[in-house]
C-alpha positions in Angstrom: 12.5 -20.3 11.8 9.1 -22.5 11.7 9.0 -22.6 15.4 8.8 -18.5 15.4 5.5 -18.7 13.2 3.5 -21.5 14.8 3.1 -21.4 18.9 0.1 -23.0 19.0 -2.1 -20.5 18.8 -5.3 -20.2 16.4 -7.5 -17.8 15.4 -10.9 -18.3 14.1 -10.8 -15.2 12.0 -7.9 -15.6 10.2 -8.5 -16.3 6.8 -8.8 -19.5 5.0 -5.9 -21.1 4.0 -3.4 -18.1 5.8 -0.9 -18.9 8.4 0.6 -17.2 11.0 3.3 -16.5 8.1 0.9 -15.3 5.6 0.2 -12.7 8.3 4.2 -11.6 8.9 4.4 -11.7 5.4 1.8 -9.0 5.7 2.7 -7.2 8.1 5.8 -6.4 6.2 3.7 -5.4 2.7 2.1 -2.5 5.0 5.6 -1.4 5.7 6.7 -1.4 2.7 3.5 0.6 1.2 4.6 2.9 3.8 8.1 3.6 2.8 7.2 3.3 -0.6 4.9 6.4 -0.3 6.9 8.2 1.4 9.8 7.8 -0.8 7.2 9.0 -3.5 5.9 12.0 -1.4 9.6 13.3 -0.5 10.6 13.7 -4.3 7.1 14.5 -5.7 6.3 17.4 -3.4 9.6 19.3 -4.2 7.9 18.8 -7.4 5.3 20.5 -6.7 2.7 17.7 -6.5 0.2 17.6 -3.4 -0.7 15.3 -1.2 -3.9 13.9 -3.2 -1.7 14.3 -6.6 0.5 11.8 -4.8 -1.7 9.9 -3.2 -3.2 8.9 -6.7 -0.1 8.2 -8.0 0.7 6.0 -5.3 -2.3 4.0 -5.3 -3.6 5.2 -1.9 -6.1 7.8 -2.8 -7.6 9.7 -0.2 -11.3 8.3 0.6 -12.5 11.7 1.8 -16.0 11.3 0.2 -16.4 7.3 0.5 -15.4 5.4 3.7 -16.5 2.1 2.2 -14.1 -0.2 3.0 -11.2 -1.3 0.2 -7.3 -1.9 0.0 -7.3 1.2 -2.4 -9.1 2.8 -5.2 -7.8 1.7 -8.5 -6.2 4.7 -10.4 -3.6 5.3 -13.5 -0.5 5.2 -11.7 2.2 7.2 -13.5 4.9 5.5 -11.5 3.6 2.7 -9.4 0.4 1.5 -7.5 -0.5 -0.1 -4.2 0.3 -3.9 -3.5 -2.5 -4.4 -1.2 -5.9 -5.4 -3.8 -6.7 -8.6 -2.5 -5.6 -8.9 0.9 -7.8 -9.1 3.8 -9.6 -5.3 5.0 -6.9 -4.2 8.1 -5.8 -1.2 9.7 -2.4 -2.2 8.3 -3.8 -1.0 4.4 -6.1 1.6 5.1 -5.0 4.2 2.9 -5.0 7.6 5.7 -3.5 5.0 8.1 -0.4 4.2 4.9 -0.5 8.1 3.9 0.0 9.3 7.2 2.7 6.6 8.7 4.3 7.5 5.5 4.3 11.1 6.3 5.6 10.8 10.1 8.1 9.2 8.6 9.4 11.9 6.8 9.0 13.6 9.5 11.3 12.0 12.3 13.1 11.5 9.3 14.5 14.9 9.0 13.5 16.0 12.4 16.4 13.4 13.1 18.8 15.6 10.6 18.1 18.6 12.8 18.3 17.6 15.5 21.4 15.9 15.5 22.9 19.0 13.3 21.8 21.4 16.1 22.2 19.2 19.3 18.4 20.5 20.5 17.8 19.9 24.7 16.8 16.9 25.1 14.3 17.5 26.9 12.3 19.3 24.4 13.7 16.5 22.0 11.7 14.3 24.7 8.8 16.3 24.3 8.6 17.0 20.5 8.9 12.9 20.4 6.1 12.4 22.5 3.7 14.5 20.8 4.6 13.0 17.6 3.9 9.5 19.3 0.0 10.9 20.7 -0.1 12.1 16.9 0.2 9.2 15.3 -1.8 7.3 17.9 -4.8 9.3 16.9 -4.5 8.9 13.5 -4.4 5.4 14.3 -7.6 5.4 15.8 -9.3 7.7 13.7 -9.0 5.3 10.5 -9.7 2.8 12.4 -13.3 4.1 13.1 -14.3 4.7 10.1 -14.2 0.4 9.6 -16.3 0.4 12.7 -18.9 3.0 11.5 -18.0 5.4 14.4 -17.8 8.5 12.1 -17.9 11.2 14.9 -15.5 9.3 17.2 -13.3 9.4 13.2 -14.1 13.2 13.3 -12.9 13.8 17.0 -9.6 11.2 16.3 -9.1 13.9 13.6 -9.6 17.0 15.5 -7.0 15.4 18.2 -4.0 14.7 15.7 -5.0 17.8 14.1 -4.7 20.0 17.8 -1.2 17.5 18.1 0.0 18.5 15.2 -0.2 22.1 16.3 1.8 21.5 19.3 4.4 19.7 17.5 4.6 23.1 15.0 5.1 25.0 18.8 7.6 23.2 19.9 9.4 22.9 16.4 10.0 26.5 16.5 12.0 25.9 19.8 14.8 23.9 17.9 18.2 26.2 17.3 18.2 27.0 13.6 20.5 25.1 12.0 23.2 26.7 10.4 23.7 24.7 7.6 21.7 25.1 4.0 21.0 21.4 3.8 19.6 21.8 7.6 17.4 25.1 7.0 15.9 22.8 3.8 15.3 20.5 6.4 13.2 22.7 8.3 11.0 23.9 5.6 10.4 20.3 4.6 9.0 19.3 8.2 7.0 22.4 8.3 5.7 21.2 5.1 5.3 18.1 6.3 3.2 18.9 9.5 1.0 21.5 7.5 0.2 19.0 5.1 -0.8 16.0 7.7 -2.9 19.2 9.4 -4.5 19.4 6.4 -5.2 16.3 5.6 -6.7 15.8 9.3 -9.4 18.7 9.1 -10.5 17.8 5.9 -11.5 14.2 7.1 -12.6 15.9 10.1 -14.7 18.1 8.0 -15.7 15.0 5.7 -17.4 12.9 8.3 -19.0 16.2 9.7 -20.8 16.8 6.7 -22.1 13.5 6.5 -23.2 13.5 9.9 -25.3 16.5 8.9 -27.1 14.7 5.7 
């Protein structure tokens, strides 16, 4: 197993004292942050909770109004908070980049369900797939500019998932209904879903526009 983490390669930036295990060992806190939101955001929203509501609750609050760099803002958690406080400033715990991967997972989640209930073309299952791949892509990059100061190229990243996100609602509605009740729940929960990553996207987008404009 020691042979996997050290190659021989090295890298300057790493930081002091981490190895290349430290940085697995990382890698695998991200995912968990991710599952553990959306585990959070699949039984809070049937409560009635929204996304920022969650969000706080979480650990991963929503920097709409301050891009500084930071794991995530401290908050009273009612059920948990975010393991990420003193770990080096990544992609991998920037809180849109955790909120949405968290989301999209819901999302193929029960996509997945539905389509499996109502054996959907595949090609359209092909299609819906991709989109959902560009989505995610663009939120990628859109968090990631924020850490490089690149707030309109942030705003366009946002405008991109949030025009994706539209075509994913398009083809959506091309899926059979299912014909079971658990299936139809489904279906309102990755509508859900989608509008509340749309959301989330044009209010960034809106956020770095405004303070473009100061």
């Amino acid at each position: 197993m020691d042979d996997f983490f050290s190659d021989g390669f090295h890298d300057s930036d790493m930081p002091i004292g981490w190895t290349e295990k430290d940085w697995f060992a990382y890698l695998k806190k991200s995912e968990s942050e991710i599952s553990k939101f959306a585990a959070a955001y699949t039984v809070n929203r049937l409560r009635g909770k929204t996304l920022d509501e969650i969000a706080k609750m979480v650990g991963w609050q929503i920097p709409l109004e301050d891009s500084e760099p930071q794991a995530y803002q401290n908050c009273e958690s009612e059920e948990m908070e975010a393991d990420f406080s003193d770990e080096p400033w990544t992609l991998l715990n920037h809180p849109v980049y955790i909120i949405t991967r968290a989301l999209l997972k819901c999302l193929q989640e029960h996509l997945g369900r539905v389509i499996e209930e109502t054996k959907a073309e595949s090609t359209l299952v092909w299609n819906i797939s991709k989109t959902i791949a560009e989505t995610s892509m663009f939120m990628a990059l859109a968090a990631n500019s924020t850490d490089l100061s690149e707030d309109l190229l942030a705003r366009c990243n946002y405008k991109m998932s949030s025009l994706k996100l539209n075509e994913i609602l398009a083809k959506i509605s091309q899926l059979p209904l299912p014909e079971s009740e658990h299936g139809r729940e489904r279906m309102r929960r990755i509508n859900n879903i989608i509008f509340d990553l749309r959301q989330l996207c044009l209010n960034m987008a809106e956020s770095y526009g405004i303070e473009n404009n100061r």
